[in-house]
N, C-alpha and C positions, 0 to 999 in steps of 0.2 A: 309446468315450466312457463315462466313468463315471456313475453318478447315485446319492443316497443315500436307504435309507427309514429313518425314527427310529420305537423301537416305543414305546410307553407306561410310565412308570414302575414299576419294581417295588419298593415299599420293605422294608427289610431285616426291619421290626417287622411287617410282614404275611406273610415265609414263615415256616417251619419253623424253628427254631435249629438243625438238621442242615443243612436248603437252604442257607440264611445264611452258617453256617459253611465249607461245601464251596466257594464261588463266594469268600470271602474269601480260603481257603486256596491255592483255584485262581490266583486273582490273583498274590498274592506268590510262586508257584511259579513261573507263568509268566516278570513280569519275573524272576525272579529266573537262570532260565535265560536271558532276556534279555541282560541284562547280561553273565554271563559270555562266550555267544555273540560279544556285540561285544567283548570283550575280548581273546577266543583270535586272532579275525580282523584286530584292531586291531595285533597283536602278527606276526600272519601279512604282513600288508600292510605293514607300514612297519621292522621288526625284522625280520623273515628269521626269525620260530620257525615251525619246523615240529614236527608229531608224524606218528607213525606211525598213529593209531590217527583214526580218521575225528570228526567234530563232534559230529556227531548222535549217534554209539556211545559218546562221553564223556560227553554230555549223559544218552543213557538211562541210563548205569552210575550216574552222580553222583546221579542223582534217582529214576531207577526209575519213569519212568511210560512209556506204550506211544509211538506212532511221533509223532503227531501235534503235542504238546505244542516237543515237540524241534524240528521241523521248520518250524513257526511262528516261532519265537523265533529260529533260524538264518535265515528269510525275511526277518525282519523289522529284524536286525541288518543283515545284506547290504546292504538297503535305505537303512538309516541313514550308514552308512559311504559308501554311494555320495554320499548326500546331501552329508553332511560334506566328500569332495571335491570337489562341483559350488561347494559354498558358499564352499571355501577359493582358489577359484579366483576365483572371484567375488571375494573379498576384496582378493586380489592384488592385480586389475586396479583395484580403486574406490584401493586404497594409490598404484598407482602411476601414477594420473592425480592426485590430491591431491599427489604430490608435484612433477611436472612443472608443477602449477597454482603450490604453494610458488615455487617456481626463478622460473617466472616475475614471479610477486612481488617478488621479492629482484632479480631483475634490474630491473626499474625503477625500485623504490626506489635502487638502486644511484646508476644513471643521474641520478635526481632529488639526489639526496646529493653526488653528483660536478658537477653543475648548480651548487649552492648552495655548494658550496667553491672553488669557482673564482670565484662573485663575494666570497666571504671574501680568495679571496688576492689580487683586486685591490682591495677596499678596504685590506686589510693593505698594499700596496704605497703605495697611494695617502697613507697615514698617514706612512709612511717616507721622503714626498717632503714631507713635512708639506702637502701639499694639501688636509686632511679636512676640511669644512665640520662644523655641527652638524646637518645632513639626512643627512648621511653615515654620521655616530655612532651617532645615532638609530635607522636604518634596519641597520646590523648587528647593532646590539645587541636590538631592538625584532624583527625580523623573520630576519634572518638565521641569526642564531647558536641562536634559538629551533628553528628548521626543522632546522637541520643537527643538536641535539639531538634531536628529534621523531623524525627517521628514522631516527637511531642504535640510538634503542629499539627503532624500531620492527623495526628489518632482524637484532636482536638475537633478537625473540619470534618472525619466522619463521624465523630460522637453530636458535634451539630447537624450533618446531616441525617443521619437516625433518629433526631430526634423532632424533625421537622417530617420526613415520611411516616414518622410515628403519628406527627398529631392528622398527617394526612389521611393515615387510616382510620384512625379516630371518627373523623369528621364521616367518612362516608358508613362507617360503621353505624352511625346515627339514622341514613337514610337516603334517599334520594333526595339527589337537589334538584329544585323546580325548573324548569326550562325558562329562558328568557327568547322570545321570539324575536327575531333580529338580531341577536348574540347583543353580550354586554360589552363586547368591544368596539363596535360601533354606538351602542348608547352612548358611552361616554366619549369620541370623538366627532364623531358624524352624524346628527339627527334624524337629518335629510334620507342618509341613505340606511337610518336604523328605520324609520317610519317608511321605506319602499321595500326592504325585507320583510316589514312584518307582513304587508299584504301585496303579493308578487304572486302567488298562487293561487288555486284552487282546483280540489279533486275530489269528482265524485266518482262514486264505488257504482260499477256495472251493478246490469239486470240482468236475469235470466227471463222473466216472465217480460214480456211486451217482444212489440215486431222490430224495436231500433237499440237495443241490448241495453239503453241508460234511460233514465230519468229524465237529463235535464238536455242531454245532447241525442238530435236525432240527425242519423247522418243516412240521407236520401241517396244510396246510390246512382239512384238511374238519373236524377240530375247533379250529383257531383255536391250540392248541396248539407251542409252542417248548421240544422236550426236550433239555435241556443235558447233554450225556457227558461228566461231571466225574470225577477220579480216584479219588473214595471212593463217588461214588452220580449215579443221574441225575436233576437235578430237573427236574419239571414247572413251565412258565409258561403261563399265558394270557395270548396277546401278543396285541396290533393293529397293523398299523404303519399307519401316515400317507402322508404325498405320496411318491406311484410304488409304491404298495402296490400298483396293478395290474402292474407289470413285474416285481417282484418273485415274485410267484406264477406270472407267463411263466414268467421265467427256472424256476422250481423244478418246474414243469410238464413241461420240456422233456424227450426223450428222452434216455437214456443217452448221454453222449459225443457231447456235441449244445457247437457252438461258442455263449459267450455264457449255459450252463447252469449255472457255478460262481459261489455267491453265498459271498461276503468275512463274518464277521460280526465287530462289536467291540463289546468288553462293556466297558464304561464306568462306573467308579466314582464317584458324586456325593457319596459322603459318607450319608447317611439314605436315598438311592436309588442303582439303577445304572438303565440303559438300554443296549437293543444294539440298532446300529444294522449296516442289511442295503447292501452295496455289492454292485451289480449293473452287470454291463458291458453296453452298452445301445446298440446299433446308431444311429447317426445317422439321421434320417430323410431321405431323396430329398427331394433342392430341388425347390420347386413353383413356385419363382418366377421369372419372364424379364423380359429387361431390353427386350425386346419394349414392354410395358406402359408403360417409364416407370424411374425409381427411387425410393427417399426417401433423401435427405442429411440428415445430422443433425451439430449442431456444440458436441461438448459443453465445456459452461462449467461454473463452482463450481457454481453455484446453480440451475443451470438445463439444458437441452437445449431449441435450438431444431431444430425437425423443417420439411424442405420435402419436397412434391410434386411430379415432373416429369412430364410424358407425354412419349411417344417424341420426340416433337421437340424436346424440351429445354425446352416453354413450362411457366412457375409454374401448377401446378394450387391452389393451397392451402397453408397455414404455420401451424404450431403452436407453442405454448412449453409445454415439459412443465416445470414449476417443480420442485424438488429440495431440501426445506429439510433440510439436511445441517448446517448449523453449530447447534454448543453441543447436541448429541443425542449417545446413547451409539453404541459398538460398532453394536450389534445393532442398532441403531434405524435406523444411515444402510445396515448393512446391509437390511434391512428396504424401506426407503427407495427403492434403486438397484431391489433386486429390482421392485420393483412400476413403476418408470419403467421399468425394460426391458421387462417386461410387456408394456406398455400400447403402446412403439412397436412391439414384435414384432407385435405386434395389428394396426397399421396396415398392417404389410408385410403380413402373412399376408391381410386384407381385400382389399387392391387386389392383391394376386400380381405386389410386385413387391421389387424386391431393396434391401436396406439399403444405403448406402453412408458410409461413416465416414472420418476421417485416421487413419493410421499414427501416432501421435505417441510419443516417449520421453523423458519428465522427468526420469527417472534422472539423466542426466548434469546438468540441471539444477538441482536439488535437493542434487548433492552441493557444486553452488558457492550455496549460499545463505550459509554465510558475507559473501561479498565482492557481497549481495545488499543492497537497499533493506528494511527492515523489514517492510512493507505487503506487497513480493513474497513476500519469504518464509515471512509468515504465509498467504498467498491457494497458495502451493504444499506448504505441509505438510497445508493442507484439502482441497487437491484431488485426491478418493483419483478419477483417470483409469483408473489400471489395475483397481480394481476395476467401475468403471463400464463399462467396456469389454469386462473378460470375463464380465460378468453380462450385456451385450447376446448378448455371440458363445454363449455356453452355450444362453441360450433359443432364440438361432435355431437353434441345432444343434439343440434337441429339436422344432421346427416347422417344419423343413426349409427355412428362409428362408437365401437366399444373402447373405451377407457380401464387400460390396467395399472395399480399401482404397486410399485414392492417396494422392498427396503430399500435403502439408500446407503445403506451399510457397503463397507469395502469398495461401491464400485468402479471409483475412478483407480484406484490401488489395484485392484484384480486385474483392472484394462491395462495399467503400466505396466505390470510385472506380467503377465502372461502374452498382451496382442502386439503394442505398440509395437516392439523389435521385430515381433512374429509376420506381422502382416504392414509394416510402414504405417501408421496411422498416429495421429497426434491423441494426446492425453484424453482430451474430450469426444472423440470419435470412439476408442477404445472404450471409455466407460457408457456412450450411447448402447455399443453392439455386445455389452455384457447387461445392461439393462433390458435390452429386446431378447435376451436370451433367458433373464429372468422370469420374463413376465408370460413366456408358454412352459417353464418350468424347471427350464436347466439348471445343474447348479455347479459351480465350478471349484474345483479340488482344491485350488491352489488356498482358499481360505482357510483351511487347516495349518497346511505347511506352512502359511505367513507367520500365523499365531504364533507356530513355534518355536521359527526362526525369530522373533520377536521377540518373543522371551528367553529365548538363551543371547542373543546381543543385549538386551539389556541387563543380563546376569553377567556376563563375561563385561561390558563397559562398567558396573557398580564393583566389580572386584576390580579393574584397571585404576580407579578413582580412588580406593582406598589402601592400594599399592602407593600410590603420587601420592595419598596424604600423609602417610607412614615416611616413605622417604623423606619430603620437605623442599624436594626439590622444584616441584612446583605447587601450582593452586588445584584444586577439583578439576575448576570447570576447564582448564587447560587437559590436566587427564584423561577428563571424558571428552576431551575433543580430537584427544591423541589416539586415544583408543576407538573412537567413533571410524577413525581414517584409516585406522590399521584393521581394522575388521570388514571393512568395504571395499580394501583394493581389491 
């Protein structure tokens, strides 16, 4: 497990114009070996070029500086490209359920099209027997003819759109596309800030072997001191760092070739300041918590996380609402935000020693059908950042040693309605928290059957009410089934 320490600013106007210049120079050396790196590799991996002559030995010849520089920028290229295929795979697969979603579109417009022309060609028929009333005219021309127009278009915009995700999968079917450093969309607007993208960084990969954990950065405890081994000179910083600043100094502490001793560091261009920030790998800590005690279930919503208490027997100790005001706040703010609610119910677990317990859930797949969504939904799930709330919980329990359960997601706001809510006063999301904490040490609750049942016989008894109302005539279906829906629930 990784964690990050941020050190303090250092602005450009306060070192040296030697300092200054050497860490500017260093930067654009770096990407700049960067780049080529992923480029020889890019060429390696999907062209078939090969050389004789190794990366790293073209890299030190081209530029002339010693082992480290070279070997970072090959680390970190590696890295990218694996990336790049994890991503392009990823792509694939979101293409080719968007397009199996298409088809299915198209298939039922079909259906519905081929519906609506068939009562076209019996009123055409009916015309030709001259039996056409004026309810008849009316109703083709009014209704009919409008519809079989409607989905004409309509079966037209998804037959383009399939065919444009078609040549999308096509394209990546081919292969990975190249990376552009500074994205292509500041190339073509903004030079300026395409040419400070590409070199704003640089990160080199911790040691294990030596006494200061890295290569190029040695950070002096006892005088607070961070000396940077640049290629024209070494400058002196006095740095502080911030949150994990004590694991930090572990790690740097550690013996020679000690697992856990190699700190990452990356130097960060802001423009009027940089900062480098210290990545240390950082042992998870032994779970303290037993499901002996009890758990807390928690059930997260937009705006909210309702939190329960259970003791060993499964009885409600206590229920909380940790509020979440995430809408209309920036980035940083809702991150901000999460971090401090995961905090606080970490807090509760690590207090009572007992184990978290949360749903599995994945939006993913739903999210990519927010097209053929209700408005309302799909603004309540573009705001509902789930995954980042979720691994801001599992990250803190990881550094507090608190156990993480997950179970199905299945039924349990529906269990919570139908069996607590009345039962014990408790709102929807409170009820489905304290039937998740009762999941997750192993309970399981009866009423999931009988739902079933009762589910399927009101759906049996509402399709025979619907086909009573079609027979009579006196009204429409979905009137029936709505009549019947009321009369089976009073």
């Amino acid at each position: 497990m990784k964690c990050l320490s941020y050190s303090n600013r250092f602005y450009y106007k306060e070192l040296s114009e030697e300092d200054a210049n050497c860490i500017k120079k260093d930067l654009i050396l770096y990407n700049s070996m960067l780049h080529t790196a992923y480029k020889k590799l890019y060429l390696t991996c999907f062209h078939g070029f090969k050389e004789a002559v190794s990366l790293e030995k073209q890299l030190k010849a081209r530029y002339g500086t010693n082992d480290y520089f070279p070997l970072s920028a090959i680390h970190e290229a590696r890295a990218l490209l694996k990336s790049n295929i994890e991503i392009n795979q990823q792509l694939k697969k979101a293409c080719t359920k968007r397009i199996e979603r298409i088809k299915e579109k198209i298939r039922k417009e079909n259906k519905t099209l081929q519906n609506w022309q068939k009562k076209k060609e019996l009123l055409i028929q009916k015309s030709k027997e001259h039996e056409t009333s004026k309810t008849d005219y009316l109703y083709e021309v009014q209704i009919v003819s409008p519809n079989i127009k409607q989905l004409k278009h309509r079966i037209g915009l998804l037959t383009f759109k399939l065919n444009r995700e078609t040549d999308k999968l096509n394209h990546l079917n081919l292969g990975v596309r190249a990376a552009c450093f500074g994205s292509r969309k500041k190339l073509h607007h903004d030079l300026e800030d395409y040419r400070y993208e590409r070199r704003k960084r640089m990160l080199i990969p911790g040691r294990r072997q030596g006494k200061y954990s890295n290569n190029l950065f040695k950070y002096h405890l006892e005088s607070g001191i961070m000396v940077y081994r640049g290629t024209e000179k070494e400058v002196h910083l006095p740095i502080r760092f911030y949150h994990h600043a004590e694991k930090l100094e572990r790690a740097v502490r550690l013996p020679h070739n000690t697992a856990g001793k190699a700190v990452a560091y990356e130097l960060y261009d802001h423009g009027e300041y940089f900062i480098i920030k210290a990545i240390i790998e950082v042992e998870p800590k032994v779970i303290m918590t037993k499901k002996e005690e009890g758990s807390i279930g928690i059930d997260i919503n937009v705006d909210h996380i309702a939190v329960s208490h259970i003791d060993r027997q499964g009885n409600l100790c206590r229920q909380l609402i940790m509020t979440m005001k995430l809408k209309g706040k920036t980035r940083n703010q809702r991150k901000h935000e999460i971090a401090e609610t995961a905090s606080k119910i970490i807090h509760e677990c690590v207090h009572t020693h007992k184990p978290l317990v949360m749903e599995a859930l994945d939006f993913s797949d739903k999210k990519r059908k927010q097209r053929y969504q209700p408005k309302g939904l799909n603004r309540m799930l573009s705001e509902f950042a789930y995954a980042q709330i979720s691994e801001a919980i599992e990250r803190k329990a990881a550094y507090e040693g608190v156990e993480v359960i997950k179970v199905d997601p299945a039924y349990t706001s529906l269990i919570g309605k139908l069996k607590y809510v009345r039962d014990k006063g408790m709102s929807v999301h409170q009820a489905a928290s304290y039937v998740i904490a009762r999941k997750g040490i192993g309970y399981k609750e009866k009423i999931l059957r009988e739902y079933r049942v009762f589910v399927k016989e009101k759906q049996t008894q509402t399709e025979q009410w619907a086909a009573i109302g079609k027979n009579i005539g006196k009204a429409s279906i979905k009137e029936c089934q709505l009549t019947a829906i009321l009369a089976l629930f009073r």
